[in-house]
Each structure stands twice: as C-alpha cells, then as structure tokens.
C-alpha positions as CSV (number, residue, x, y, z in Angstrom):
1,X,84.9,90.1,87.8
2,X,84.4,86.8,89.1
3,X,85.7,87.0,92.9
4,X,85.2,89.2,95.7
5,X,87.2,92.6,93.9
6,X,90.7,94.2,93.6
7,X,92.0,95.9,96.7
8,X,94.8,97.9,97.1
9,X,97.9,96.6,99.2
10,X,97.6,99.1,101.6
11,X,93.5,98.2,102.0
12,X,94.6,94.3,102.2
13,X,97.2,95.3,105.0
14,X,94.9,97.0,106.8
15,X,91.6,93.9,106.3
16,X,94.4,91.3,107.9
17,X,95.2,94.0,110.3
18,X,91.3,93.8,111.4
19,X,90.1,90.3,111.0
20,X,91.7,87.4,112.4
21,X,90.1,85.1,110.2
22,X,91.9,87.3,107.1
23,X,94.8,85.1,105.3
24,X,97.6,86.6,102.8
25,X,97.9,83.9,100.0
26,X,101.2,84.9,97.9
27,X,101.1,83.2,94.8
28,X,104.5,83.6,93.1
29,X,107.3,80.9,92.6
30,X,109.9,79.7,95.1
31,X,112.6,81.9,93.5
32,X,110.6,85.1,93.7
33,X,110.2,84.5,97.5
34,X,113.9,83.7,97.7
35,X,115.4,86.3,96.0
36,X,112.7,89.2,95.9
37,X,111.4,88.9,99.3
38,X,108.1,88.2,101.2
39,X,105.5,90.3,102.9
40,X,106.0,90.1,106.8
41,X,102.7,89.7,108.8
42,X,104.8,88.8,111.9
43,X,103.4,92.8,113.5
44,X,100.0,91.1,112.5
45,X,100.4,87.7,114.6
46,X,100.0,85.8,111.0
47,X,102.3,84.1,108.7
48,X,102.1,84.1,104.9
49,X,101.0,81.2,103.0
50,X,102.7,80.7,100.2
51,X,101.8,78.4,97.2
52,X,102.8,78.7,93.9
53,X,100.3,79.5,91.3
54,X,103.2,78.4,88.6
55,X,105.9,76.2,88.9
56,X,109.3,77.2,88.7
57,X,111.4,76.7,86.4
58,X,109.0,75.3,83.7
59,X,105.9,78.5,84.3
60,X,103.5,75.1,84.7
61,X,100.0,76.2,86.1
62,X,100.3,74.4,89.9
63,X,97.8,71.2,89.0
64,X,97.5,70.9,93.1
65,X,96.5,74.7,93.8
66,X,93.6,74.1,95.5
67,X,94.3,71.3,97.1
68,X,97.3,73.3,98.7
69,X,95.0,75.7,99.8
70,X,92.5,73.8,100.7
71,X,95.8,71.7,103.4
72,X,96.9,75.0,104.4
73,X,93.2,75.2,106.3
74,X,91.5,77.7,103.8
75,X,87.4,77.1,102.6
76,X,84.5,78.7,102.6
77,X,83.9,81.9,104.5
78,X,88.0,82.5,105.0
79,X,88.4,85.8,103.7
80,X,91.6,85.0,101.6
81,X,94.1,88.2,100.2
82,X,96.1,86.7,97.1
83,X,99.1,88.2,96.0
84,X,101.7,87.9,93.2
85,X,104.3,90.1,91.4
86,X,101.9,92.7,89.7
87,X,98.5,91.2,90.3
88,X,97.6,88.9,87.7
89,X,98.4,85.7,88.8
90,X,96.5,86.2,92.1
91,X,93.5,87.6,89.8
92,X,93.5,84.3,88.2
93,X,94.3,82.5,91.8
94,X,90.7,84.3,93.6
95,X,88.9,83.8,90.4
96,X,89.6,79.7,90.7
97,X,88.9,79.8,94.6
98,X,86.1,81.8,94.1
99,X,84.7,79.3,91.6
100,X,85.3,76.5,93.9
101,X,83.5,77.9,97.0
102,X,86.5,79.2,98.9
103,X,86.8,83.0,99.9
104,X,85.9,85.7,99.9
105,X,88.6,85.8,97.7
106,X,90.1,89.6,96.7
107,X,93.5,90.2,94.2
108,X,96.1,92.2,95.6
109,X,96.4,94.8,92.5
110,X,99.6,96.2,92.0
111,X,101.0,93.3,93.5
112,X,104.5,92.4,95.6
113,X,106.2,94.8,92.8
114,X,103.6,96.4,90.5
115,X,103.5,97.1,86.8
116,X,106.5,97.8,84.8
117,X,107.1,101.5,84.4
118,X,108.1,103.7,81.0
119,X,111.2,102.1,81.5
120,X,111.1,98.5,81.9
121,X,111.8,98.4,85.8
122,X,108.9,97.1,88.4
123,X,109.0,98.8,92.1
124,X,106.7,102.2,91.5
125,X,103.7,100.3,92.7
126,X,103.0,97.0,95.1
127,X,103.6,95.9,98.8
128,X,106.5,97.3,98.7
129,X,106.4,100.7,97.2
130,X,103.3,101.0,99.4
131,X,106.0,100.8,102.2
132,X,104.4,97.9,104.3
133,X,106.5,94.9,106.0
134,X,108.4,92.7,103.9
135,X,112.0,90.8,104.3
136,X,114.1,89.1,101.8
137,X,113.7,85.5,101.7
C-alpha cells in the first residue's frame, strides 16, 4: 500500500468528526453526485470537496486532479479521506496524492455504495449502508 491505509466509513466519519484539519475528498463523477447522492458533513461544520477522478461521460482519468486539489487548499500535512462508489477509484486518488506529497492520504473502502453483492446490486456496504449523513444531489 502506497498511502496512509484503508479506513472504514464509519472510522473516516468519526477522524473528520475529531480533526478540523480532516477533509472528505469524493472522487466520483458529476452524475453520481447528481443522481446517487453526496455525503453530508453539514453536522461536522465541513463541506465535501468534490473532484472527479474520471470524467463523465467519456471515464477519462481527470488530467487536472491534482491541481484541483491542490486549488481546493489541500497539501502536505492535510489529512485528506477520499471516497468513491466502492473504493477503488479513491485507492488510486490517495495513492497519487500520496506520491506527490499531499496527505495523509487514507481510501474510504467500501465506498459511497460498496461492492456489488451475489446479486448484481451495490448498497450492502459504504457511507450509506453504514447509516451516516448523506442527501441526494
């Protein structure tokens, strides 16, 4: 593992919850904020930044990722949470800031969704099944 580890998204909650400096990266695409919803740090005092790590529609790595975070006020010594759909975006998104000296950096696993389950259908697992704040885009 290249970045600062996997938490869990009730452990990521709970680390913005006690540091002020903590910041929730989500990394997914425009339409998955629209239509799926958003974590909701508003309890916390804190908003969510949100970046893409792919563009949508095209699934085009984001060639101004860092440089996004980087304008959104995030460097070195900013512990930074990164989230996606089922955690493997925002695996790849702390192992790039972690790489270029920002962080700590830590993947949300399970993500905003989690993992598909024997079915085909996401929602078992993630932010959300965990129960914590979210609203719909």
């Amino acid at each position: 593992m290249t970045y600062a580890g996997d938490v869990s998204p009730i452990d990521a909650y709970a680390a913005l919850q006690a540091d002020a400096d903590a910041v929730l990266v989500d990394v997914r695409t425009q339409a998955e904020w629209t239509y799926v919803g958003l974590p909701d740090l508003t309890d916390l005092g804190k908003r969510v930044v949100t970046i893409e790590w792919q563009t949508f529609p095209d699934g085009a790595r984001n060639a101004d990722f860092l440089e996004q975070l980087r304008g959104a006020g995030l460097g070195e010594d900013t512990p930074i949470y990164f989230l996606c759909r089922s955690g493997v975006r925002s695996a790849a998104a702390a192992e790039l800031a972690t790489a270029r000296g920002l962080g700590p950096a830590y993947n949300i696993s399970d993500g905003f969704e989690g993992p598909h389950d024997d079915e085909g259908h996401r929602g078992v697992a993630g932010w959300k099944a965990a129960g914590l704040p979210w609203r719909q885009g």
